[in-house]
N, C-alpha and C positions, 0 to 999 in steps of 0.2 A: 710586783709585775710578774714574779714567776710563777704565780698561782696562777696565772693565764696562760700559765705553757707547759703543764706535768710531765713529769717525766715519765717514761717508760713504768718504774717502778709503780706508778699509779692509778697501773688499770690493771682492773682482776683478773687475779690468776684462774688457771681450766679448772683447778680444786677447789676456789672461791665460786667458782660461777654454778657447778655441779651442787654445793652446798646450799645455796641461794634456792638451785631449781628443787632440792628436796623440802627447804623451807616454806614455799611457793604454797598457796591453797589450791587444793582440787581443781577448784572452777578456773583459777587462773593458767594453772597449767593446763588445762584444756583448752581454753579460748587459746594461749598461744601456739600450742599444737597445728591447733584449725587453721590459724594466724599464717602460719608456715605453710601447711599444705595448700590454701588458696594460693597465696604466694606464688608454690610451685608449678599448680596449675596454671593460673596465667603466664606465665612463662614459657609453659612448654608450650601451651597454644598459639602463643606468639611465634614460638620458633617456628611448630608447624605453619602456619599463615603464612610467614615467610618465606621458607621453604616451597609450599604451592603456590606462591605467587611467581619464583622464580622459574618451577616449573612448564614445561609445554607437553600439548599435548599433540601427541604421534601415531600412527597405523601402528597396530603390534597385530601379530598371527595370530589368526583363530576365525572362529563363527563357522556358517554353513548355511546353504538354502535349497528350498525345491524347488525345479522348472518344470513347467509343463509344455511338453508340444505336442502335436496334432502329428501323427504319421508313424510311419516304423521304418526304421534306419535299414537299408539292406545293402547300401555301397558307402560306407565310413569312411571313404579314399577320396581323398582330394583330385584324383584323376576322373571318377567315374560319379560324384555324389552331383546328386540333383534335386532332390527333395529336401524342406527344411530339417528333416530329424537326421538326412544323411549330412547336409552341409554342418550344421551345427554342431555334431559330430566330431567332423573331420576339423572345425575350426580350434578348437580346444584339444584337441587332442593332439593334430599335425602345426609343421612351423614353416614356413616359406626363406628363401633368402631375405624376402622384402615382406614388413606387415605395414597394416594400414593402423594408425593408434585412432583414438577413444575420438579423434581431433580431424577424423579425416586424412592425416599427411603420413606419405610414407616414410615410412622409419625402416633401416636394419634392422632384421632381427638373426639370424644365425648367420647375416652376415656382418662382417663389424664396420669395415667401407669396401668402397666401390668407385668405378672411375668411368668414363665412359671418352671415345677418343672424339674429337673436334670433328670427323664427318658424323657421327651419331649411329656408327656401325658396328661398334665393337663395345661391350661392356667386361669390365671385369672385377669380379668380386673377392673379396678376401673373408674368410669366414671366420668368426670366434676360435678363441681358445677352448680348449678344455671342453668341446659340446659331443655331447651322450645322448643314446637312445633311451626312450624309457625302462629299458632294462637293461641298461647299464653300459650297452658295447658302445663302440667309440661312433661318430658321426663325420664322414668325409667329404670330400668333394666326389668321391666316386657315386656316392650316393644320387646327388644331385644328377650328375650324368643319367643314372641307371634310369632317375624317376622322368628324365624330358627324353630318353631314347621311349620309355614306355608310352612315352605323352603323345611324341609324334609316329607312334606304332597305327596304322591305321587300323590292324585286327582287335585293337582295345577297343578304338570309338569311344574315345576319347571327348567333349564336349570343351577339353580346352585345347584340344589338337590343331584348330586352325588359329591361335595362337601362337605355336611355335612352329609352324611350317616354315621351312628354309633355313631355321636357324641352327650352326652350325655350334657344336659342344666342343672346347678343347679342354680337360684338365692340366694346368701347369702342374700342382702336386698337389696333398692333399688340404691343403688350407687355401687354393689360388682356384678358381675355375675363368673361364672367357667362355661370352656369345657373342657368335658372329653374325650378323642380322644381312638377309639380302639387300635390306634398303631400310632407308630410318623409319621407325616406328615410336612415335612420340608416347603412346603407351605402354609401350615394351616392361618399364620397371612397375606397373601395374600385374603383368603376368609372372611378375619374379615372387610374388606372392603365395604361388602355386604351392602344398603344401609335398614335402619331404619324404619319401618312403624311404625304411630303409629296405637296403639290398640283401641284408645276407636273412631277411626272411621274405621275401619276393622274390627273387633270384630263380628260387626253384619252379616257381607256378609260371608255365608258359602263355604265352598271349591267350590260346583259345579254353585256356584253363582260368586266366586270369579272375575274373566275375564270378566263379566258384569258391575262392580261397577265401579260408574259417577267417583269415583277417581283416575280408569287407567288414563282418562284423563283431569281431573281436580285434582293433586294432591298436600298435603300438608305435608310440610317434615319438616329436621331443618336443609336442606343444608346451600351453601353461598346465592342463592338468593332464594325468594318467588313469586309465580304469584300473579301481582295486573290486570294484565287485561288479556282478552281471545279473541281471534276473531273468529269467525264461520262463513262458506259458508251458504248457503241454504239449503244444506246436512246434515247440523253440524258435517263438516271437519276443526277442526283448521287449520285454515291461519297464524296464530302467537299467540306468548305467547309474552306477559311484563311482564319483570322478576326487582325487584326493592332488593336491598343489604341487608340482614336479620341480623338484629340489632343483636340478640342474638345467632348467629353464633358462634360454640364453638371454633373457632379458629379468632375468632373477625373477626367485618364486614368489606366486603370486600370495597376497596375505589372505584370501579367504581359504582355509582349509580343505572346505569339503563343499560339491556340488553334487546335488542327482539330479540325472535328464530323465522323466517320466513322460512315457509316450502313450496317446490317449486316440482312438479309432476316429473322432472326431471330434468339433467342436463340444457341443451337448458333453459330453463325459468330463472335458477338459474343464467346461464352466462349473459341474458340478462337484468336482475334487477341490476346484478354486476355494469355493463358499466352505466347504468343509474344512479347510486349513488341512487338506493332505498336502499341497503345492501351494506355495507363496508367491509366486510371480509365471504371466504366459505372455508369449507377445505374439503382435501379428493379428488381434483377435475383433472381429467385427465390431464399427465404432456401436452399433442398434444392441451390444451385448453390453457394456459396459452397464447399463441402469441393471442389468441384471447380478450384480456381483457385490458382494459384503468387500468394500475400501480399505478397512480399519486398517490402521498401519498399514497400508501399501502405496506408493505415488506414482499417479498417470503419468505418462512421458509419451510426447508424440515427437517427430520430426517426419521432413519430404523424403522419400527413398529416389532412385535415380532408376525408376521402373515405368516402362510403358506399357500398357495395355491397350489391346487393339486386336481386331479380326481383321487375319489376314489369308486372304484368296489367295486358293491353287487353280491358278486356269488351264494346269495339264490334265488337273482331275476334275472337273467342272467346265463344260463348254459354255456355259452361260456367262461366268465370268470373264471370258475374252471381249465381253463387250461391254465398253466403256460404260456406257450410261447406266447399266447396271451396274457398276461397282459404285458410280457417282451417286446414282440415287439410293442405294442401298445406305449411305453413308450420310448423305442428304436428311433420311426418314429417322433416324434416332434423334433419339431426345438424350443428348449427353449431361445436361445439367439436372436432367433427372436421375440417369442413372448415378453420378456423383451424390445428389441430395438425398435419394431413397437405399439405395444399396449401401453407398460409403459411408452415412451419416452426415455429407458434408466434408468428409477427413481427403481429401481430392481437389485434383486439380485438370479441369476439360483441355484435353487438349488437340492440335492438330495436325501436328507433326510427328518427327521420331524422337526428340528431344525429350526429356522431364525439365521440370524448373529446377534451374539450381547449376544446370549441364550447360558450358561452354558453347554460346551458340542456339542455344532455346528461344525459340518466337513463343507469344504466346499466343493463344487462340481468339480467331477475332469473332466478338458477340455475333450472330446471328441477326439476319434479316425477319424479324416477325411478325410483317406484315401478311405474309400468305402461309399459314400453315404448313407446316416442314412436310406432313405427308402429302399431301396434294401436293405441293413441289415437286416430289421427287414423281407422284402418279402422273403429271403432266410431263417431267422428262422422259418417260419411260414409253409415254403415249406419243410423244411426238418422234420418238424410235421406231414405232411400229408395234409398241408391243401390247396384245389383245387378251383378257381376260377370255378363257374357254366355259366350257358348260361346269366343268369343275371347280371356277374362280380363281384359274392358277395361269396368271400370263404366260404369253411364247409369243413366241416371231420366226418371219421366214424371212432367211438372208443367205443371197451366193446358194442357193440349192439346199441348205439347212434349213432344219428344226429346232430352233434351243427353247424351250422348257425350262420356267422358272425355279426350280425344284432340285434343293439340294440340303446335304447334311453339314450342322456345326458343331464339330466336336470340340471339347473342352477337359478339363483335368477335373477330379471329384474333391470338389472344392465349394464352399458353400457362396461365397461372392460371385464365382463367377458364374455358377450354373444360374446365379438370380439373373446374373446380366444376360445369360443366354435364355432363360425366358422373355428377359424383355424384348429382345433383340429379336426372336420367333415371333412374338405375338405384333411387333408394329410391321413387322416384314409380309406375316400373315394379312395384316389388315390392306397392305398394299399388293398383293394378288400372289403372293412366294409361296409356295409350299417349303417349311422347313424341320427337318428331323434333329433333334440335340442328342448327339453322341458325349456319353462321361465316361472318361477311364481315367484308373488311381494314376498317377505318376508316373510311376514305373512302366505302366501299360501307355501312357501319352509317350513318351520319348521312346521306348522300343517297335511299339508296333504300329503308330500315326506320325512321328514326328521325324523321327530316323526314315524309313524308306518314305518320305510323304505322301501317306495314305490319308487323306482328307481332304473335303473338299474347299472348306470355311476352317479355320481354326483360330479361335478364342486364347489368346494365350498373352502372356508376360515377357517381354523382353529387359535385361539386362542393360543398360548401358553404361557400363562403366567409363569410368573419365569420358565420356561424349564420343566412345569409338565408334561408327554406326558402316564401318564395313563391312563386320564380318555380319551385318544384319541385312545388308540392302548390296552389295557389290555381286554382280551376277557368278562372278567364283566362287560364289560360298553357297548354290545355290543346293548345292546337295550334300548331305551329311558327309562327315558332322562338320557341314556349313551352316550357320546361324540364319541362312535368306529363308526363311520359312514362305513365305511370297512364293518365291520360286520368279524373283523379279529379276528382268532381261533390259536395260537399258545403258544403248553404249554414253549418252550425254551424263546419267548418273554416273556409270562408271570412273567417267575420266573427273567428275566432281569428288567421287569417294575419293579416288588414288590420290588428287591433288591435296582433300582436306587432310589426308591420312599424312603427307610429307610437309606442309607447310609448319613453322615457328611460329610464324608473323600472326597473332590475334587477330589485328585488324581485318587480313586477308582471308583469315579462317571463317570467320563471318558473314563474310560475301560469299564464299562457296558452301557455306550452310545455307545461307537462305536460297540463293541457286536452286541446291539441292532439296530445299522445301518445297519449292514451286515447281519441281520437277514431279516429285511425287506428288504434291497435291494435281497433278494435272494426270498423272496417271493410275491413280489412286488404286495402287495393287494392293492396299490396305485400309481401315479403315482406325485410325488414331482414338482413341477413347479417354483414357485416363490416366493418372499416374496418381496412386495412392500414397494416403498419408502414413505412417507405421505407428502403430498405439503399442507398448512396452508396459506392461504392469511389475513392480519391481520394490520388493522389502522397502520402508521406510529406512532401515538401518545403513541402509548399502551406500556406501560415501565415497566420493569422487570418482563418479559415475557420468557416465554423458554420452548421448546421441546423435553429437556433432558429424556433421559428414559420411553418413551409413552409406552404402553403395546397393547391398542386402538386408534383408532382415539377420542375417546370421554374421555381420557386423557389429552388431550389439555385442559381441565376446572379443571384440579388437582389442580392448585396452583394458581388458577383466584382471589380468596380471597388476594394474595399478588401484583395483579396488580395494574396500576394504570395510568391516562391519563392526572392530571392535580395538577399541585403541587404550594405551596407557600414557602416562604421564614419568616424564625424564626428566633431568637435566639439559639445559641446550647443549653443552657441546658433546652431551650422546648425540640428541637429535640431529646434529650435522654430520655424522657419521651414517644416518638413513639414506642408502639411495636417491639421488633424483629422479624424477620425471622422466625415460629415457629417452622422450618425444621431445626435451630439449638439449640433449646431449650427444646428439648424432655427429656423425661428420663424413665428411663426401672427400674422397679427393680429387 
């Protein structure tokens, strides 16, 4: 029996086994050799396998890409930017108390929380730890102060000035501020968004200097990225900004590394950089362009913006438009689901009010009567006014001891959509007896020398409507700069609709005095409601956890670019629980 149970003694010794392996044949020792090393092999490869199955994968730092826009930045200041290359700009570069993320919802960003008191008159903010300029010096609440004293300066002119009218600034110290509002504004943490200058390099440049300072367009903020490099023509027209991930970003620095913003004199240049793989991604860009652009690695992204489009009548500058039937039939005679299908691509939605889809309170537009053709509609409104075709083919009428002549100019921004819409808008206006002249000016020149003192007589333009605010667009005190009533619209039954919708909670009741006020304007039709475009975003295949939820602007698209990301590694999990969250669910309001 004990031959089935050896003992120790009876298994070979290291110097037995050694002697064995020199006795060994050649071949045999090789084959075992091999024997082993397969062996090892598989092993290791298993350990690996195990090891990345355990693994996850994570955002890590790095990558980079090229944007293309249309324009040239010449106000980078979240106070005075108007144009997309100034907003876009000022978005990435500057930080508000309050952002909007990726998701539509407002989040803190340099501030951490906020309180607001039970009459809805008083906010007060607390702001982050440890927040810095992109050059390093400290970020305070005096700051904040400096940029809403500059905001409701009226020698700035300001475009978000009637925003903070009335409201008063107290700093508690430098991490506490309070706004004191004259009356609740339900949108108010919408403008808390405004971005950040600092003080101790604005300081020096006084209000009627302001618009000159080397900072419009060289500037420094404590958005998600910083400019590390600049390019200039001959001119000294930036050609591109290098924008590099700013360390000390109050919602932690963003993981893609590096961005350039290349700015292109117009569409044409912008598509042709596209195809070329100078620029990877442009947005904003006519739907009739897209068949025109090399895809490969790049993905369409559309969503609705909260933008109206519409000609809106000056009847201090245009006697003709004091009368109704011409503003009704002027508005009557387009064909708006043409201009959605041929202009837009279809990327559009007709509308007839001031609303977009999507905005609290939005009617939508009701189809058309198509039995009598729209122009002859509106030529028999216009006929049964009085008003006679002359030897020229250009209607007038005599009324009260007047002459009005149909005959007037529609100016527009130098934009290629809209100047198509202001041809179409000439030629059926023409065919109904108008003489009409299209005025284009770049941007800059629309808001300084037509939109600011309003000099026009028709103007073609885009409004804004953030969160569904439509006073500072239609309430007759906003009717002069920098008030948003581009109309130049006077009615006291609107009025007391604006103030009511402007104070009400109650949804339900908000509704009713929108459509109120729908039918108020559609009966006084100091404008003519047209469209609200769709947004088309072309944007690297790489770029992950990206989204167009909730835009307000096109230059919304850079909300939640801090959470993007194009190039990742693989951890352990419990590194990976050590990665930041989402900060759009980790807010907190007191």
């Amino acid at each position: 029996m004990n031959n089935l149970h050896p003992s120790s003694s009876s298994w070979p010794s290291w110097t037995e086994i050694k002697l064995a392996g020199q006795t060994l044949p050649l071949k045999l020792k090789l084959a075992t050799v091999a024997l082993l090393a397969l062996c090892s092999f598989f092993l290791l490869l298993a350990l690996w396998q195990g090891n990345q199955s355990l693994m996850v994968e994570t955002p890590s730092s790095g990558g980079s890409w090229q944007e293309g826009v249309v324009g040239t930045p010449r106000f980078a200041n979240p106070l005075l930017a108007v144009s997309d290359a100034d907003r876009d700009l000022s978005t990435l570069i500057y930080s508000g108390l309050m952002r909007t993320d990726q998701n539509g919802r407002l989040i803190p960003d340099l501030a951490s929380t906020y309180s607001v008191t039970p009459d809805g008159l008083t906010y007060t903010f607390t702001l982050r730890d440890g927040l810095t300029w992109h050059d390093g010096k400290p970020l305070t609440t005096a700051d904040i102060a400096f940029t809403i004293e500059k905001t409701q300066d009226p020698t700035i002119a300001s475009p978000r000035e009637s925003n903070w009218q009335g409201v008063n600034v107290t700093v508690g110290d430098k991490q506490h501020i309070s706004f004191t509002l004259p009356e609740p504004r339900p949108s108010f943490l919408t403008y808390t968004t405004l971005g950040i200058l600092p003080t101790h390099l604005w300081q020096a440049s006084s209000a009627e200097a302001f618009t000159f300072s080397d900072f419009q367009t060289n500037p420094i903020g404590s958005g998600p990225y910083r400019i590390v490099k600049t390019k200039k023509n001959s001119a000294g027209v930036p050609e591109y900004y290098t924008l590099q991930a700013f360390e000390n970003f109050a919602l932690g620095q963003p993981k893609i590394s590096e961005l350039t913003i290349n700015f292109f004199p117009n569409e044409d240049s912008l598509l042709k950089a596209f195809n070329k793989g100078q620029i990877t991604s442009l947005a904003g860009l006519k739907p009739v362009s897209i068949k025109e652009l090399n895809l490969k690695d790049t993905k369409v992204t559309t969503t609705s913006l909260p933008r109206v489009f519409g000609i809106f009548f000056n009847q201090n500058q245009s006697e003709a438009f004091t009368q109704q039937e011409v503003r009704q039939a002027l508005d009557l005679a387009l064909d708006k689901d043409y201009i959605v299908q041929n202009v837009l691509g279809g990327y559009g939605t007709i509308l007839d009010g001031p609303l977009s889809p999507g905005a609290s309170g939005y009617i939508p537009a009701k189809p058309r009567n198509n039995q009598t053709p729209v122009l002859t509609a509106a030529a028999d409104l216009l006929s049964q006014a009085g008003w006679k075709k002359g030897a020229d083919g250009v209607l007038s009428k005599e009324s009260g001891g007047k002459n009005y002549r149909l005959e007037f100019t529609l100016t527009t921004v130098d934009a290629t959509e809209l100047k198509e819409v202001a041809t179409i808008a000439k030629n059926t206006w023409e065919k109904l007896g108008a003489k009409v002249e299209i005025k284009v000016l770049d941007p800059a020149n629309l808001h300084q020398k037509a939109i600011r003192p309003r000099k026009y007589d028709a103007l073609l333009f885009g409004m804004v409507t953030t969160g569904g605010d439509l006073y500072p667009f239609w309430h007759s005190s906003e009717r002069l700069d920098p008030g948003l009533n581009v109309a130049m619209y006077t009615s006291p039954k609107a009025d007391s609709l604006l103030t009511e919708i402007k104070q009400t909670t109650n949804p339900a009741n908000q509704q009713k005095l929108v459509s109120a006020l729908y039918a108020e304007l559609h009966e006084d039709r100091p404008a003519i409601f047209l469209y609200s475009p769709d947004f088309i975003y072309l944007i690297p295949d790489d770029i992950k956890n990206f989204s167009l939820t909730g835009l307000t602007t096109a230059t919304d698209r850079w909300s939640g670019i801090y959470n993007w990301y194009s190039e990742t590694e693989k951890v352990w999990p419990w590194f990976a629980d050590e990665i930041p969250p989402n900060t759009s669910d980790t807010i907190t309001k007191e």
